[in-house]
C-alpha positions in Angstrom: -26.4 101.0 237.2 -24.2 103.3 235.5 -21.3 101.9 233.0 -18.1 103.6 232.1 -16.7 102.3 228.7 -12.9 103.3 228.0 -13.7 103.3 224.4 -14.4 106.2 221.6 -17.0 104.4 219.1 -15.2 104.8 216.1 -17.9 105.5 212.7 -17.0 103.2 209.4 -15.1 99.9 209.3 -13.4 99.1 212.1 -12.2 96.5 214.7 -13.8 94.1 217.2 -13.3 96.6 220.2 -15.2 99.0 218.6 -17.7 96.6 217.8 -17.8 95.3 221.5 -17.9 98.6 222.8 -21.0 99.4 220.5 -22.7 96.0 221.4 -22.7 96.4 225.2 -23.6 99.7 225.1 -26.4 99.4 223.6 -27.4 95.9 226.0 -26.9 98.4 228.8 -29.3 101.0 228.0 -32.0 98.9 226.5 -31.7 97.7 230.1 -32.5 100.7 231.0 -28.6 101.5 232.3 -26.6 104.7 231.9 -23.8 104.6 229.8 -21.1 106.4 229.0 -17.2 106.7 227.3 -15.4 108.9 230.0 -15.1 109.4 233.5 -16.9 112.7 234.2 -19.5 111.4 236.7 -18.7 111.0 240.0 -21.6 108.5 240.2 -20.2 105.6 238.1 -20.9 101.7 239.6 -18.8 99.7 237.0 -16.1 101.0 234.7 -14.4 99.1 231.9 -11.0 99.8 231.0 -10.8 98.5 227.4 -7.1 99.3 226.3 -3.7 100.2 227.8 -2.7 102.5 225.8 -4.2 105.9 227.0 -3.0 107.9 223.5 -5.1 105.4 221.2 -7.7 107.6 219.4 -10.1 104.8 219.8 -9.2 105.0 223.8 -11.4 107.6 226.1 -9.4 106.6 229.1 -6.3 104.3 230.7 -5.7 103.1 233.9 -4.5 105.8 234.8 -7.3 108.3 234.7 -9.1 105.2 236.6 -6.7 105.1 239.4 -7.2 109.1 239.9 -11.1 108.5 239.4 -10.9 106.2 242.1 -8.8 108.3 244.7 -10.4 111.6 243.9 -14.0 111.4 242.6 -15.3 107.9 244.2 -13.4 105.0 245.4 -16.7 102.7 245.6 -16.5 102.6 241.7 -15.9 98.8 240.6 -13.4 97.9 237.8 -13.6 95.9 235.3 -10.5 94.9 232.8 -11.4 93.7 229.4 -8.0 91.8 228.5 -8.6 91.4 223.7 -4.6 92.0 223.2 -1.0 90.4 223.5 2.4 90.3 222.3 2.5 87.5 220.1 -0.7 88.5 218.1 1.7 90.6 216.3 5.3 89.8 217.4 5.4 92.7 219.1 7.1 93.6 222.6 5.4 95.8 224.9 2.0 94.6 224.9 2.2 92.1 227.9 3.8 94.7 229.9 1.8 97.7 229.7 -1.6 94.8 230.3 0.3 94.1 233.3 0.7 97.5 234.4 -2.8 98.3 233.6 -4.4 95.4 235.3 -3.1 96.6 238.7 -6.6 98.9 238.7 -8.6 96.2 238.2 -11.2 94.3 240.8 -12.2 91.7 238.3 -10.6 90.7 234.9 -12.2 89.4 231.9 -10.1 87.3 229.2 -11.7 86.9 226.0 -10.5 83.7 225.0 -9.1 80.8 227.5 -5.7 81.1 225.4 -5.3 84.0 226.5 -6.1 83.7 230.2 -3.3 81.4 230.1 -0.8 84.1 228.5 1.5 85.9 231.0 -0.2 88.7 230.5 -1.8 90.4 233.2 -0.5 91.3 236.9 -1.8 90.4 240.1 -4.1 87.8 241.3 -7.3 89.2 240.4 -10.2 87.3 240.2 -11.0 86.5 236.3 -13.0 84.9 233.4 -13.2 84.3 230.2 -16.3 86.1 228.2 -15.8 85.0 224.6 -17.1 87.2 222.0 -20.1 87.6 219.7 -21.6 88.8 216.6 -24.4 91.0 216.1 -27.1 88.1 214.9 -29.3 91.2 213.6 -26.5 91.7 211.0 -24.8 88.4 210.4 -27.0 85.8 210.0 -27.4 82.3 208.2 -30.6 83.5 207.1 -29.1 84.7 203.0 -26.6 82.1 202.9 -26.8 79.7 199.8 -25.1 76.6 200.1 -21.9 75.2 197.7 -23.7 73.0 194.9 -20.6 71.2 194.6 -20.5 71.9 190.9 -19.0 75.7 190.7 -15.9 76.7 192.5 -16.0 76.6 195.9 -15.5 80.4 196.8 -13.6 81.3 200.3 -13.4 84.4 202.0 -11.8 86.5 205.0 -12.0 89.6 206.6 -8.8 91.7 208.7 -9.4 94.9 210.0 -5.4 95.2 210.7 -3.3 94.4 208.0 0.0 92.9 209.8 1.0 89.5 208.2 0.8 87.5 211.3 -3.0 88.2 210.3 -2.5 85.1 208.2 -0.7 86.5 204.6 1.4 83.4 204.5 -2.1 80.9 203.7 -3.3 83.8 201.4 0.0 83.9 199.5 -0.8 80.3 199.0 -4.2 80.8 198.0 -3.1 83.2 195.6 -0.8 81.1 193.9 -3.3 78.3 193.5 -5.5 80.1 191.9 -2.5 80.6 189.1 -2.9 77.1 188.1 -5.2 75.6 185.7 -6.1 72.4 187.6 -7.3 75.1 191.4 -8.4 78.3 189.7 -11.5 75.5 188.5 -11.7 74.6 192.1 -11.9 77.5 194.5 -12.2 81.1 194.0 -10.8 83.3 196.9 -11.4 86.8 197.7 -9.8 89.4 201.0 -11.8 91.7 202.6 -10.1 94.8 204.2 -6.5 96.6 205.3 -3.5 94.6 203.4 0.6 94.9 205.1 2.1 98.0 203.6 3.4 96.7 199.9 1.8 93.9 199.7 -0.8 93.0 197.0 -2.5 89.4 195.3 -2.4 88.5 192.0 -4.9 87.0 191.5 -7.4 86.6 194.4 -10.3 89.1 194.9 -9.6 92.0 196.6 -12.3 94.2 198.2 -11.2 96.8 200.7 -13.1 97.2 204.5 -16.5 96.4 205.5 -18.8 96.7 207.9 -22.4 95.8 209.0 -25.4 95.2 206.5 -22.5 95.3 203.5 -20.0 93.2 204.7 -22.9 90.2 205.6 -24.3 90.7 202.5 -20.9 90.2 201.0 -19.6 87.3 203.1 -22.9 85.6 202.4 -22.0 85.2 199.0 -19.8 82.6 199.5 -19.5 79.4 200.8 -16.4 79.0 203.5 -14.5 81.2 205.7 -11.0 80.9 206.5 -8.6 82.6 208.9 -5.1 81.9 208.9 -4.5 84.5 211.9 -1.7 83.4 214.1 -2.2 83.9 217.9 -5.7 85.4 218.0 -6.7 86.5 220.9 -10.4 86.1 219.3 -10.9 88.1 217.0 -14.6 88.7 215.6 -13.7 87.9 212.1 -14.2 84.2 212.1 -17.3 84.5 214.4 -18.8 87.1 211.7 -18.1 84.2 208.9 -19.7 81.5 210.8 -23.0 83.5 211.9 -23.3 84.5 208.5 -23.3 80.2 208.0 -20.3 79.9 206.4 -18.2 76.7 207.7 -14.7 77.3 208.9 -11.1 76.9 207.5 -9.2 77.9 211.1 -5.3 77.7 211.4 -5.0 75.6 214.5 -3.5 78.8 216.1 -3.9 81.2 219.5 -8.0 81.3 220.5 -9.2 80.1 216.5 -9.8 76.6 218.0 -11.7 77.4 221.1 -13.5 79.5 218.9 -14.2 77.0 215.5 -14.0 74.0 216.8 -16.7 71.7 216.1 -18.1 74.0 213.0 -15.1 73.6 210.2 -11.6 71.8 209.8 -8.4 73.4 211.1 -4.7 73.3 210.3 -1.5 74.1 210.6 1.2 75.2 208.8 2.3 72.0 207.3 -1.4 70.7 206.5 -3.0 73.1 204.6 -3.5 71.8 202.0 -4.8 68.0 203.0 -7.1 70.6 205.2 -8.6 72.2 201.7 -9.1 69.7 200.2 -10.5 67.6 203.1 -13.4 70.6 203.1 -14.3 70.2 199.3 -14.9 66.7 200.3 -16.8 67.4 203.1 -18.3 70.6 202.9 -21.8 69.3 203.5 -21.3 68.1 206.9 -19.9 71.2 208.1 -22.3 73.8 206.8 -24.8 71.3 208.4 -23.5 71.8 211.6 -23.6 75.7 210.8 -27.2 77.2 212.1 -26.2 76.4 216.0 -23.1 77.9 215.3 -24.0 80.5 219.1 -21.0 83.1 219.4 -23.7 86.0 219.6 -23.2 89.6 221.0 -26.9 89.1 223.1 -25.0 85.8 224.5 -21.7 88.1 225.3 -23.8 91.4 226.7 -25.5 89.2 228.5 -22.3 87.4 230.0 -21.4 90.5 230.7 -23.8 92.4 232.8 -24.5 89.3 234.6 -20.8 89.9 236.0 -21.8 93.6 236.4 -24.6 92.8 238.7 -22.4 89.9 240.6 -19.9 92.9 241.2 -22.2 95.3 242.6 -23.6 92.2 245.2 -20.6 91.9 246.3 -19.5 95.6 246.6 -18.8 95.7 250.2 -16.5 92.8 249.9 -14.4 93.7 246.8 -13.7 97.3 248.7 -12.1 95.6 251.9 -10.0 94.0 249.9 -8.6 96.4 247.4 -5.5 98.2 248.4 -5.2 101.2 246.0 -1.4 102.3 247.6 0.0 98.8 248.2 2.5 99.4 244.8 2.6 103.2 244.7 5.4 103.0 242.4 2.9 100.9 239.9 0.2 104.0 240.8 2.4 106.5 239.6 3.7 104.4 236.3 0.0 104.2 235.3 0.1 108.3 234.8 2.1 107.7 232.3 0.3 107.7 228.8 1.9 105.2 226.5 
């Protein structure tokens, strides 16, 4: 089998695409599969489109360049549509729509979180599942992890690759302030891994700036609970990197966090926070108990994966007599638009 990826593996710290893209990749070939992150073959079984937006740097192709692929070089090629995005992650207002657009190439389409599935986000009715996403369990593992005495302050950490405040700034602000007073800065200790909104800074939480791999474990082992405040995550990778590493969850009660945490931490919203916090110094035992079967691995999600691959490819034949490539032309040709 050979696998298109639309995705340009980015070096450094970066976000959970590139991560996913660098995680099945690597499944693939140990396999024993070809892989590659454009469209030059004329040979390729299964492509992947990873992203709408066709001028990303971290994008290799859109759905455009699949729709010509499939006219001009080889229309038995199957396609895949990884759906990790969505307006109300970050308020914005052209997300939905150019999914939508995009998702008109697809045969099959994979949500990465049931709250998104449910999101009015893609186009036609294509047949679909939900894949969640995992951690690399080489890297992040439970393995290092010391456990909260009790005694010392009970030290929390996050992790954002983007930096917008819907990321979760208004719990942090809070954090921050607590740690101002006599009676919390004894309690907790708090520190924020990675990009920050433009202007904004703590005053007195830890800040470190991005991470990745061996560093970022090492660092997130060193403390004792992870919280994400993200509002509308799609899925994110951050909280599944936290809770590999054994660290129990603080989840805002928000977008895919639940499906996600639930079962290994506490969540809340906005107007329980607190009660939340404190009800995890109470309990904190439990939870990290509960922590070594926490099971959002990348093996589980390659593996999810491929298995749909080779389900595709089964069912080639079938897929191809019922694709129409020209049944919108209008949506054909607003797909050669990079956006």
């Amino acid at each position: 089998m050979k696998v298109a990826i639309g995705y340009r593996l980015q070096e450094g710290p970066w976000g959970g695409g590139n991560q996913f893209a660098r995680s099945l990749a690597e499944a693939l070939q140990c396999r024993g599969d070809a892989v590659r992150f454009d469209l030059a073959d004329t040979d390729i079984d299964i492509i992947v489109l990873t992203d709408p937006r066709a001028r990303s740097s971290s994008v290799s192709f859109g759905a455009g360049a699949v729709l010509r692929y499939l006219l001009a070089k080889n229309p038995r090629t199957l396609v895949v549509h990884r759906i990790n995005e969505c307006d109300e992650r970050k308020g914005t207002l052209r997300m939905n729509l150019l999914l939508r657009y995009a998702n008109y190439c697809a045969d099959h389409t994979v949500f990465i979180a049931s709250w998104l599935k449910n999101l009015d986000v893609w186009g036609r009715d294509t047949p679909s599942s939900v894949i969640l996403n995992g951690a690399d369990a080489r890297v992040f593992s439970s393995a290092p992890y010391a456990r909260w005495d009790g005694q010392a302050p009970l030290r929390l950490v996050t992790h954002h690759w983007g930096g917008n405040r819907m990321k979760g700034f208004d719990i942090y602000e809070i954090l921050d302030r607590l740690l101002a007073q006599d009676e919390w800065k004894k309690r907790i200790e708090f520190t924020y891994i990675g990009n920050l909104p433009a202007g904004f800074s703590f005053a007195n939480a830890r800040y470190l700036p991005p991470m990745q791999g061996e560093a970022l474990a090492r660092e997130l082992s060193s403390h004792h609970v992870y919280i994400t405040a993200s509002m509308n995550e799609p899925a994110g990778m951050h909280h599944i990197e936290g809770g590999m590493c054994g660290l129990p969850l603080l989840y805002r009660r928000s977008g895919a966090l639940p499906e996600y945490c639930e079962g290994f931490g506490i969540g809340f919203d906005e107007t329980d926070f607190m009660a939340a916090l404190q009800q995890m110094l109470e309990q904190y035992a439990r939870h990290a108990d509960r922590m070594p079967s926490y099971s959002h691995t990348a093996k589980r999600m390659c593996t999810e994966y491929i298995a749909l691959f080779d389900q595709m490819l089964t069912q080639r034949n079938a897929i191809l007599d019922g694709r129409r490539l020209w049944r919108n032309p209008w949506l054909v040709l607003r797909n050669q638009i990079p956006l």
